[in-house]
Each structure stands twice: as C-alpha cells, then as structure tokens.
N, C-alpha and C positions, 0 to 999 in steps of 0.2 A: 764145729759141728754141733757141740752142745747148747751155743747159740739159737742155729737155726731149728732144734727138738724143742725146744724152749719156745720157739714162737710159734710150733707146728702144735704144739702142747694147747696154747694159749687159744689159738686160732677153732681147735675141737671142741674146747672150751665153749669156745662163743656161739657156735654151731650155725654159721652162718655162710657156709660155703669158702671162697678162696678171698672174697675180701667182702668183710662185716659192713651192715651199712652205713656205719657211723664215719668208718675209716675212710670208706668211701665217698662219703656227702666233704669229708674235710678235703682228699684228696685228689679225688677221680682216678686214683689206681687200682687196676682190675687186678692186684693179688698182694695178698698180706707178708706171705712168706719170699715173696721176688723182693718186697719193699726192704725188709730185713735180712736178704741177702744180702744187696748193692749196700746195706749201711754198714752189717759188718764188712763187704769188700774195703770200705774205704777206712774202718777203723785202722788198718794196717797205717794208711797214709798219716792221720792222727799222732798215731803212737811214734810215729820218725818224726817229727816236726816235733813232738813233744822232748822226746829224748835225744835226738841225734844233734840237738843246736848243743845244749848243754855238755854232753861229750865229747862234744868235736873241742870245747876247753881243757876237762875233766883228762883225757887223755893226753893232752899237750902236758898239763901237771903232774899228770902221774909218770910220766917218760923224762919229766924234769927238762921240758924242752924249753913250758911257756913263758920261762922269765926271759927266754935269750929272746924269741918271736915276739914277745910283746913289745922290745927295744928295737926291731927289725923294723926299716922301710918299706914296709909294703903295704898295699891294698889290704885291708881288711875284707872293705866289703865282696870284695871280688875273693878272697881265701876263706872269710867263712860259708858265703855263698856254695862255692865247690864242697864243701865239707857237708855240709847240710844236704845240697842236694844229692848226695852220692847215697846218701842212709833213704832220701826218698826216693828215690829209683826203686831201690829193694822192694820199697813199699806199693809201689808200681806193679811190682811182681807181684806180690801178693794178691796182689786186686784182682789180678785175669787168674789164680789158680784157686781164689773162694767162691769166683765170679765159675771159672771151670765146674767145683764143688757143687756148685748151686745149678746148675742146668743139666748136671749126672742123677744127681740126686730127687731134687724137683723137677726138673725139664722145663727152668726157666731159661729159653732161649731168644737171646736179644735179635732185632734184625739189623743189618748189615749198614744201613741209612743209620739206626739210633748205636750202630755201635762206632760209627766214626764221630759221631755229635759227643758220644760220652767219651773219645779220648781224647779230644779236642777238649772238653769240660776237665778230665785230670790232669793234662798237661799243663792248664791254665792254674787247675787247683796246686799241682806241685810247687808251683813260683809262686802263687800265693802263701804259703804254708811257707816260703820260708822265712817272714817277718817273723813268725813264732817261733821259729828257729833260735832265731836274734835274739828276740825275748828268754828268752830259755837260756841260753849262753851268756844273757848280762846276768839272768839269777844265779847261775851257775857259780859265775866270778864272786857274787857277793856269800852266797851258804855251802859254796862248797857239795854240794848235794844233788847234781843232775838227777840221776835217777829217783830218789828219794819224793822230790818235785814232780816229776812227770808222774809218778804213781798216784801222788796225790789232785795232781791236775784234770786225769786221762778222765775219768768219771764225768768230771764238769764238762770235758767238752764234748763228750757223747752224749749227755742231757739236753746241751744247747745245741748241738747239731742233727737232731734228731735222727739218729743213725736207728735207734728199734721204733721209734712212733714220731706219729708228723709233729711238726713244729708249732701246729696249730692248735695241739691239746698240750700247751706248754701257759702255763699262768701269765697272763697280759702284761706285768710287768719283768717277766724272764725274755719276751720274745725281742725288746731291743737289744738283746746281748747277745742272742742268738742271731739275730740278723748282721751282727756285727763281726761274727767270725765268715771268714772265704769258707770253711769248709762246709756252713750250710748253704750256701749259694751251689758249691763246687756238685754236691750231692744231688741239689732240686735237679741242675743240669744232668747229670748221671741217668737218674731214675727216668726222669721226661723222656730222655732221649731214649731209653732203653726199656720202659714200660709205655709211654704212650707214641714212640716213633714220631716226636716233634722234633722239626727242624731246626734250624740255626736260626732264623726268623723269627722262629714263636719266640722263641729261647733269647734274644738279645738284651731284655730289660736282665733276665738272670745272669747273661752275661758279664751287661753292665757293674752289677752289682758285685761279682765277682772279682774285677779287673780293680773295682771302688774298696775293697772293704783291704785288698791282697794289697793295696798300694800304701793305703793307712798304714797299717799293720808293718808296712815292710822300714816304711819309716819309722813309726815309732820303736820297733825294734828293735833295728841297727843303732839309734839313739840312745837308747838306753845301755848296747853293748859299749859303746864310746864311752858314756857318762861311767858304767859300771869301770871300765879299764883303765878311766882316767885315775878313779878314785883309788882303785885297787895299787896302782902305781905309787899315789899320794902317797897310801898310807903302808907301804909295803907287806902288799899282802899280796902277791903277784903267785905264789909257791903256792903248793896244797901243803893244807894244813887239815 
C-alpha cells in the first residue's frame, strides 16, 4: 500500500493526469498507478524465486537432513523443482490479492480477455523463475546465507524488471540484463494483457522471449546447483555451518 501512495504521490507530482506523457510516449499505457500495481503484484513472485530456491537447501541443513538427501538417489531436478515451486504458488496468491488491492482502491479493473492472457503470462513466468531458484540454492550451498542473498539481490531485480517504471528509462547499457531476466518478459505480458487487452497474437514475440530467457536461466541454474553440490560434497561442507 505504501508502494502504490508513493506512486500516487509521484504521479500529483507530475500533474499530468493518470499517465504523464513521457511515460506514455515510452509506453502506450493509459495509467501510471495500474502500471505500478501489476509490478508490485508481481514483486511477490520475485521475492519466492529469490528466496525460496535457497531455503528449500538452508532448511534441509538446518533439520540436519541435507547430508543424508544429498547421498540419496534421486532426481534433483524434479525435488528441487517441487520445492521451489510450492513457495511460488504462494506468490501466485499474492498477485490476484495486490492485483484485488489495486482495483478496490484505484478501480483498476482488468478485462476478462486480458485477464486470461495475464495468467497464462504468470504461469509461464512461474516455470520461468525457477532457474533462479536453482541459482539461489547453488549460492546457498556455497555461503550459507539464503536469506542474507536474496535481500541483497531483490533490489536488482526490481531495477532490471522494471516493476515501478518502464524498462525503457533504464541506461542502454543496463537494458541487456534486463531483457535477460523472464521476469521482465513475464510482466510486458501481464500489463499488455491487462492495460492494453492484447491478445496472445500481439503477445507472441514477448512470449517468445519469455519461454527463451526461462529456458537459459533454468539450465544454467540447475548447473551451477550440481557444480555447487558436487563441490560441497568434495570438500565436505554438505552440514550448515
């Protein structure tokens, strides 16, 4: 809430009605404060991908389980997968009760057409999101420090995803990093669908991009949790310390 007072703040500021025209010439989105809802709605999904890959370790060490499950034949990819996603579902939730928040409070109301395109856009983003998951659980293994990490992480990736302002008032040499995370694909899809009522059609190149950035990401991930667990085994550092 104090998010969206902050952009209702900003927005009086500018005195340029419901969407300034700058924002607008970048954008083509008819309201400033809807744009800043749908980005905090999706902060929720951010913050589980950021923290819930790393925990889903962190917690095995603290229960003093993960030395025995790291020795265990099983699927990783398919056990951290489940672990990961169970924290973004939560974050699912959160999204229709800020998205709720935002249409009580503002009388930002999506329609029925852009609100099937935007869950079809989070659903895609949630399996996206959970290469960083992966990510987050190899850091995990080597510093011990999930939480500590994602605190220090969260910032950057709401900069790069442009969750308060478009992506496009972001420094030329920032926006290939930004176009490199799913979550700002996941979001273009959200908003379009839900501020401008574009279809699956218009939408497919951001599709694309989505399905592309979620695939990378899930591989290099996973890769690095192998490489992190191989080593941690090496060097017997498997316990929390």
């Amino acid at each position: 809430m104090f998010l969206f007072a902050g952009a209702y703040v900003v927005l009086v500021f500018l005195g340029e009605g419901a969407s300034p025209s700058k924002f607008f010439a970048l954008t083509g989105y008819p309201s400033y404060i809807a744009f800043v809802i749908l980005g905090v709605a999706f902060n929720g999904l951010a913050t589980s991908a950021l923290e819930d890959g790393g925990n889903a370790i962190y917690e095995e060490e603290s229960n003093g389980t993960w030395d025995v499950l790291s020795l265990a034949p099983f699927n990783r990819f398919v056990w951290m997968f489940a672990k990961t996603l169970a924290g973004l579902v939560t974050g699912f939730v959160d999204f229709f009760a800020v998205l709720l928040l935002g249409a009580v409070v503002f009388h930002v109301a999506p329609t029925l057409h852009g609100l099937l395109v935007a869950m079809v856009g989070i659903a895609l983003t949630l399996v996206a999101l959970q290469g960083l998951g992966f990510a987050m659980a190899a850091l995990g293994l080597r510093w011990k420090q999930p939480y500590a990490l994602a605190f220090i992480l969260s910032p950057v990736v709401v900069l790069l995803s442009g969750m308060m302002f478009p992506i496009q008032a972001l420094p030329a040499w920032l926006r290939p990093l930004s176009n490199a995370l799913p979550l700002t694909h996941g979001l273009t899809i959200v908003r379009d669908g839900l501020l401008l009522d574009r279809g699956f059609s218009d939408l497919l190149p951001v599709f694309a991009r989505l399905l592309a950035t979620g695939a990378v990401l899930m591989v290099i991930g996973f890769a690095s949790f192998r490489h992190m667990e191989k080593r941690a085994r090496e060097r017997g550092t498997l316990g929390r310390y």
